[in-house]
Residue frames relative to the residue before (quaternion, step in Angstrom):
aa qw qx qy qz dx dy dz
X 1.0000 0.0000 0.0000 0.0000 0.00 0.00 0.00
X 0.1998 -0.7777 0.5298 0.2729 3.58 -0.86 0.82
X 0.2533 -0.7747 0.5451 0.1962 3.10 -1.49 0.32
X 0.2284 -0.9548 0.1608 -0.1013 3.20 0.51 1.52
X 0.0060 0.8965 -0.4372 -0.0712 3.63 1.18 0.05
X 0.4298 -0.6564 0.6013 0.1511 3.77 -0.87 0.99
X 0.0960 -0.7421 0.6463 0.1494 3.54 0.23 1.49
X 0.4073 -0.6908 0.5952 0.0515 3.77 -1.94 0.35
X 0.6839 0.1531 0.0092 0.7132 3.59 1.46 -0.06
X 0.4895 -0.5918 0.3788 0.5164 3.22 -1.09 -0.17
X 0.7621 -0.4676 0.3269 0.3062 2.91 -2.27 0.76
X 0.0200 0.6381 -0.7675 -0.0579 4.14 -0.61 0.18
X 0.2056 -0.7140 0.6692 -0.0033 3.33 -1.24 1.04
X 0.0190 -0.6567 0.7510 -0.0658 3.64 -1.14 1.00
X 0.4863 -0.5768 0.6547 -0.0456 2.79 -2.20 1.16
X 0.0556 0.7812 -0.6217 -0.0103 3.30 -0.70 0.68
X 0.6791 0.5865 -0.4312 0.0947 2.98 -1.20 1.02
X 0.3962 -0.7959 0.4555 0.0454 4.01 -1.08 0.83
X 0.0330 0.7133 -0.6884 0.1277 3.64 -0.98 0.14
X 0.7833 -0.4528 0.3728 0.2058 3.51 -1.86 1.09
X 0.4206 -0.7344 0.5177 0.1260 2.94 -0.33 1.56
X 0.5646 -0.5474 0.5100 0.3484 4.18 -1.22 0.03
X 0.7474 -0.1166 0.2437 0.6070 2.84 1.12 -2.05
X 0.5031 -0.5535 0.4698 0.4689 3.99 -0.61 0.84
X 0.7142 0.4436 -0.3987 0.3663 4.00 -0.30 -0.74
X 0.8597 0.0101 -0.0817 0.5041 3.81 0.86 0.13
X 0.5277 -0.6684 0.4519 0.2656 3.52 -1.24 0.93
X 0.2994 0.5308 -0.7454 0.2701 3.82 0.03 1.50
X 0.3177 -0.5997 0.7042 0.2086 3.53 -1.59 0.66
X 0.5451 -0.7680 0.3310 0.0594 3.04 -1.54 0.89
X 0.5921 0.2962 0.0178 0.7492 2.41 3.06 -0.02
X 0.0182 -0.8535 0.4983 0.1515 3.55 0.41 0.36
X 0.6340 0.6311 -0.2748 0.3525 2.96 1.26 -0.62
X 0.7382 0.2777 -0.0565 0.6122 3.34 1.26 -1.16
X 0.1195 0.7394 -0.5633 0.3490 3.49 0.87 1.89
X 0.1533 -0.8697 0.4382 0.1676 3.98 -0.85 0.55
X 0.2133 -0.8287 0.4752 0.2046 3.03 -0.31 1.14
X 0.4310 -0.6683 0.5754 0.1913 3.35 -0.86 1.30
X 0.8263 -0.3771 0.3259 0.2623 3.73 0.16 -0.89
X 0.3075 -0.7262 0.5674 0.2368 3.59 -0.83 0.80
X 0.0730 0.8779 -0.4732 -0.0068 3.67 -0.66 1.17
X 0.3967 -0.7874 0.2937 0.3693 3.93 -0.25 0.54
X 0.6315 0.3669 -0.3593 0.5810 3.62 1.01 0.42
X 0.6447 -0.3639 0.5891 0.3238 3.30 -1.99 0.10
X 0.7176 0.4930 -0.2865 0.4000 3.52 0.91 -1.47
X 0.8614 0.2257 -0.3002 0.3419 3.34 0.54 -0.79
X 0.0427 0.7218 -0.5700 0.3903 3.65 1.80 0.99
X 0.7625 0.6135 -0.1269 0.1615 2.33 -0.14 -2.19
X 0.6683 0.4735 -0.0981 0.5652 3.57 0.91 -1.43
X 0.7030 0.3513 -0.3577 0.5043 3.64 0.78 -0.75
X 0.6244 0.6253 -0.3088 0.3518 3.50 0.83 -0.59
X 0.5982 0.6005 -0.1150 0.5180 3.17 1.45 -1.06
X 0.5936 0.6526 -0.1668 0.4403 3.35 1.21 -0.91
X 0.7681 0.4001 -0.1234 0.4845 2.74 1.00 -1.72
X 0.7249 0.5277 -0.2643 0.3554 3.11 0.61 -0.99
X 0.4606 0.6152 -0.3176 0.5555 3.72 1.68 -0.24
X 0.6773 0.5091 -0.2535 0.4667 3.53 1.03 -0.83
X 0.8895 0.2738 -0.1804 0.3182 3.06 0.98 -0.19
X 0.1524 0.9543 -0.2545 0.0357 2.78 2.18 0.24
X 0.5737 0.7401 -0.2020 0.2869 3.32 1.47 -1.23
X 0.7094 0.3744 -0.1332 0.5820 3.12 1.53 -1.61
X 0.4162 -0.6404 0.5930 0.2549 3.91 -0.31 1.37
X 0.6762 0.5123 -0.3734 0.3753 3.83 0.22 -1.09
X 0.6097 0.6414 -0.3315 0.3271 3.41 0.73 -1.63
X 0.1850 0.8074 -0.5601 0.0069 4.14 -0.39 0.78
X 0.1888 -0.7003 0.6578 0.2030 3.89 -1.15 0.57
X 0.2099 -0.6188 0.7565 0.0268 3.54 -1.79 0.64
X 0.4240 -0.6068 0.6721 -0.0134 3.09 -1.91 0.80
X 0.0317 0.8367 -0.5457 -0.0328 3.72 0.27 0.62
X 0.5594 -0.6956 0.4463 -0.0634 3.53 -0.85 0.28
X 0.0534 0.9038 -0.4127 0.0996 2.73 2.08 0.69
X 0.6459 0.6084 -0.3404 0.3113 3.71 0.29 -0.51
X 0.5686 0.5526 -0.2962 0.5326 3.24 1.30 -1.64
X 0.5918 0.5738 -0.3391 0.4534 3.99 0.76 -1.45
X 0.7079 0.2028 -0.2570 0.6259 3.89 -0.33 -1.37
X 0.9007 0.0188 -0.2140 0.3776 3.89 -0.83 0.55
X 0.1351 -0.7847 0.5939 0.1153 3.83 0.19 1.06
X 0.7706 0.5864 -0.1707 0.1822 3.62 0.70 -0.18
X 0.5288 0.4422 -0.2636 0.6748 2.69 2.52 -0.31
X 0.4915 -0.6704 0.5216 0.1922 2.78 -1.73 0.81
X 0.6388 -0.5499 0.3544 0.4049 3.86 -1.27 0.52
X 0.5027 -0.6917 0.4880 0.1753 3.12 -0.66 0.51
């Protein structure tokens, strides 16, 4: 079954996702390997929300950090956001 969404503009893809930091004072993970991807999503907004989500879930572990990547900006460095 697809799960299709009727996009309104153009698509802007965003990455979600985080994993155990080394140390708080800089972004090395302490595992690259065992990093979770939260999700590929077609808005900033709903990034955003998963990111948020996640990052509540893990609130306990100080180390524990999510990111928002910008997949769009990546497959076309030359267009601007919309």
């Amino acid at each position: 079954m697809s799960h299709e969404v009727k996009q309104t503009g153009k698509q802007l893809l965003h990455l979600v996702f985080g994993g155990e930091l080394e140390d708080l004072k800089d972004i090395q993970f302490k595992d690259p390997t065992d990093l979770e991807i939260v999700g590929i999503f077609p808005n900033y907004a709903e990034a955003h929300s998963a990111w948020k989500s996640a990052a509540q879930k893990s609130v306990d572990n100080a180390h524990m950090r999510y990111f928002v990547v910008h997949m769009h900006r990546l497959l076309e460095p030359d267009e601007d956001d919309e």
